[in-house]
N, C-alpha and C positions, 0 to 999 in steps of 0.2 A: 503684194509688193507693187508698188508706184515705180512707176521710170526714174531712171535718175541721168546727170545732165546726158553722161555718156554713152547713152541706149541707141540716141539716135545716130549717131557716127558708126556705132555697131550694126544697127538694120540696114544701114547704105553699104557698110562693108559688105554684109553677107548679099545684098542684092547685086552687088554686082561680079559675086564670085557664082553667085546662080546661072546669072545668067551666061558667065562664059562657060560652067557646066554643061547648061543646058542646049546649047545652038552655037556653031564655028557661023552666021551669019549674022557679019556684023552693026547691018539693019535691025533686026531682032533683037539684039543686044540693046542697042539702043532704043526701042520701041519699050524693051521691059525696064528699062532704068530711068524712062521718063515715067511710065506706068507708076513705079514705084513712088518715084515724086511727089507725085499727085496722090497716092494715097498716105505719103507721108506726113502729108497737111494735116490732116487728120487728126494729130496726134496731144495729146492737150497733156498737164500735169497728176492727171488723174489715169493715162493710160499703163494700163499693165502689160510690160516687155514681152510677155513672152504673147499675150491675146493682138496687139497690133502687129507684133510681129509675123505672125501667121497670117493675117490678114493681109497685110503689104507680100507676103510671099506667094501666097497664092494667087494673088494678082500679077505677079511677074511671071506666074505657072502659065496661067491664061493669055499672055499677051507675048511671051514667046512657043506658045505653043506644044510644051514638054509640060506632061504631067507627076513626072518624078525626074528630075534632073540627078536623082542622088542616087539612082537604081545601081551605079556602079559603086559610089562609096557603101553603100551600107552592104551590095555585097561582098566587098573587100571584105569592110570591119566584122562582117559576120565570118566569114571563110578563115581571119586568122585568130579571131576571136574563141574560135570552135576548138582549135590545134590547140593554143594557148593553156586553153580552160584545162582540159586533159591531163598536164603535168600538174595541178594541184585539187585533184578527185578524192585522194585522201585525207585534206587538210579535217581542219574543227570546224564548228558551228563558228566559235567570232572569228577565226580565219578567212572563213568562208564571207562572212558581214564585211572582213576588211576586202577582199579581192571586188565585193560586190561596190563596194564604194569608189575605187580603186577606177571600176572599170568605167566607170562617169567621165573618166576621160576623154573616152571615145566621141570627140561631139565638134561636129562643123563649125558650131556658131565661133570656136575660138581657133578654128584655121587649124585642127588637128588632124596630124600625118598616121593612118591608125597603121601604118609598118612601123613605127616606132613602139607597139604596142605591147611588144616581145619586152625589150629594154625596158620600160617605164616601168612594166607592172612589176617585175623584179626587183629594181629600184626604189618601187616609192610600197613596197612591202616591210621595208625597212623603218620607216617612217612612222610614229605613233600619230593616233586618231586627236588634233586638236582640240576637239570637243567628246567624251565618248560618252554615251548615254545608253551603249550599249548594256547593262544589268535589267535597266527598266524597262529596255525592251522585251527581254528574255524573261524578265518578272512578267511581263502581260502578256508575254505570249503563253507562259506557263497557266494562265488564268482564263484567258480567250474562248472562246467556240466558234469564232468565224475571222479567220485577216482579207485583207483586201492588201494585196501590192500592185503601184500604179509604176508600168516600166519607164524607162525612159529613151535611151538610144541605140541603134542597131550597133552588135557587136558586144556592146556592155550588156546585152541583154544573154549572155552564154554564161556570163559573172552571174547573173541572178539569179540562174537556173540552177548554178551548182548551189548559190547559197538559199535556194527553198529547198534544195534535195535535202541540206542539212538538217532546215525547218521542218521537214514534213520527217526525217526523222526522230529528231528530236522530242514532239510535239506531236505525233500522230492521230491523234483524236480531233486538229483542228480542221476546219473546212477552209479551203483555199481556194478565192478568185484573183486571177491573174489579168488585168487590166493594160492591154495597147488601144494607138489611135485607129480610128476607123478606117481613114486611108493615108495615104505620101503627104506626111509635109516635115520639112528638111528632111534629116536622117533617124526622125524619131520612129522608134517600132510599131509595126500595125499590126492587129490582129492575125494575120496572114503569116507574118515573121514569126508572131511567138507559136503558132502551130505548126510550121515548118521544124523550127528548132525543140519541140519536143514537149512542149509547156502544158498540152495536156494531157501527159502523163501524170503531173504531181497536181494540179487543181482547176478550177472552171475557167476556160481563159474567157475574155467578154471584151466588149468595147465601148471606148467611152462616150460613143455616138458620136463625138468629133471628131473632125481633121483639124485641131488647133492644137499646138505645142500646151504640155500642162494639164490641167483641168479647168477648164472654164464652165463652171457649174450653171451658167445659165445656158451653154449650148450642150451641155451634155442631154445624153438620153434620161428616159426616164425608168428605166433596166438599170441603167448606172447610177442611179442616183438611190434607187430604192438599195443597191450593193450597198453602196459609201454609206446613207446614215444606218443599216444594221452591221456593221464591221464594228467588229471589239478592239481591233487594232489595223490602221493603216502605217505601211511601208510607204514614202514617196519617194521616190528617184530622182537626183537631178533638180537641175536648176529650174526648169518651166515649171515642176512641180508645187519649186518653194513658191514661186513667182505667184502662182496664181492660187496655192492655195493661204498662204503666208499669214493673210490679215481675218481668217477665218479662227484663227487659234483654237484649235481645236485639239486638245490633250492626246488624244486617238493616235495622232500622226506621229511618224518619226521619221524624220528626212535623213536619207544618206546620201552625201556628193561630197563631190570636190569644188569647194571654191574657185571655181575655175576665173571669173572677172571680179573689176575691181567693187561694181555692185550690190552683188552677192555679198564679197567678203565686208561690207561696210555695213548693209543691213542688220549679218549676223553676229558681226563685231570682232571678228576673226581675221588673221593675214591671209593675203590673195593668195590660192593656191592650197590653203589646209583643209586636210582630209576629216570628215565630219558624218559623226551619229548624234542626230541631236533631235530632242522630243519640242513639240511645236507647246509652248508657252500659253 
């Protein structure tokens, strides 16, 4: 997926909520928000939201001096994400898909309060999946011998766990690799998160050799690459996901999120805000 006009209004937003995350000094602040600037230039009509984004972000990492400015969100959003999960341990396999969709909510770039996490997910359980594509997934998963699920944000990542406990029982003869970023950038999960929260109990957790929201398959590893083209079916999570893996069309893939900007929801021809299982075209 390409940029579109409003990507860059959104990068300036998130930089400058970074950096008052990251540093009460307000030199600093100002040293990462011209930083940012200037990497902003950079940006042409061919750039992919979620790959220059990462890149303007970690330059505002290096230039106020915090290498995870989000150490304290994501471990909020994990801590209530964890409690949360708990009360719906005995749902189904597509209950378990919908809370894992559900929990896409969890995510900075659109300024979300994960104490409100309680309320929404209860909420928006009520709500049917605008797109569901859910059968065909469960048709190839029933067909499979290897999946790849790529995570996507801290907190949302306790939704995924319950909904592979479902997968791996459902489906037990499949091999499961479980994909986070290598290290901190915004509040997306790294390897480290997903072995804290328990991920390899149910299959191989690995990384995708980056620190960039997504997959950007020309910075990934070459471990994660050799995963991704032998997987019979990818799970992708989340917007960086679509973002960058989008214009790959790659039948494999099934994207769960929430349309969370206006974007996304344009791309995939959907209203802002709908909850979506959908097979990549």
């Amino acid at each position: 997926m390409k940029i579109h006009y409003e990507c860059f209004a959104c990068a300036a937003n998130q930089c400058q909520k970074i950096v008052e995350m990251a540093t009460d000094n307000l030199q600093l602040r100002k040293k990462g928000v011209i930083e940012a600037s200037k990497l902003m230039a950079s940006i042409d009509e061919n750039s992919i939201p979620a790959i220059f984004g990462s890149e303007v972000f970690l330059g505002v990492y290096r230039a106020v001096g915090n290498d995870d400015p989000f150490k304290e969100y994501k471990e909020i959003s994990n801590r209530l994400a964890e409690e949360i999960v708990k009360d719906f341990e005995d749902v189904d396999l597509r209950s378990s898909l919908k809370l894992a969709i559900i929990g896409n909510v969890v995510d900075f770039a659109v300024g979300y309060s994960p104490e409100k996490l309680e309320s929404d997910v209860k909420e928006m359980m009520k709500e049917e999946l605008q797109v569901n594509d859910s059968d065909e997934l469960f048709e190839q998963l029933s067909l499979a011998k290897t999946l790849l699920y790529l995570t996507d944000n801290c907190g949302e990542i306790y939704f995924d766990l319950l909904f592979l406990r479902k997968i791996r029982e459902a489906f037990p003869g499949l091999k499961i690799y479980i994909a986070a970023k290598e290290g901190p950038i915004i509040n997306d999960a790294t390897v480290e998160d997903l072995k804290r929260a328990g991920f390899g109990e149910i299959g191989n957790v690995i990384s995708t050799g980056a620190r960039v929201v997504g997959v950007p398959f020309e910075l990934t590893s070459e471990e994660f690459r050799k995963v991704f083209e032998g997987a019979d079916v990818i799970i992708a999570k989340g917007q960086g996901n679509f973002e960058t893996l989008s214009e790959r069309k790659d039948k494999r893939v099934f994207y769960l999120l929430k349309a969370k900007c206006r974007p996304i929801a344009r791309e995939l021809g959907v209203p802002q805000g709908a909850l979506l299982c959908i097979r990549s075209q």
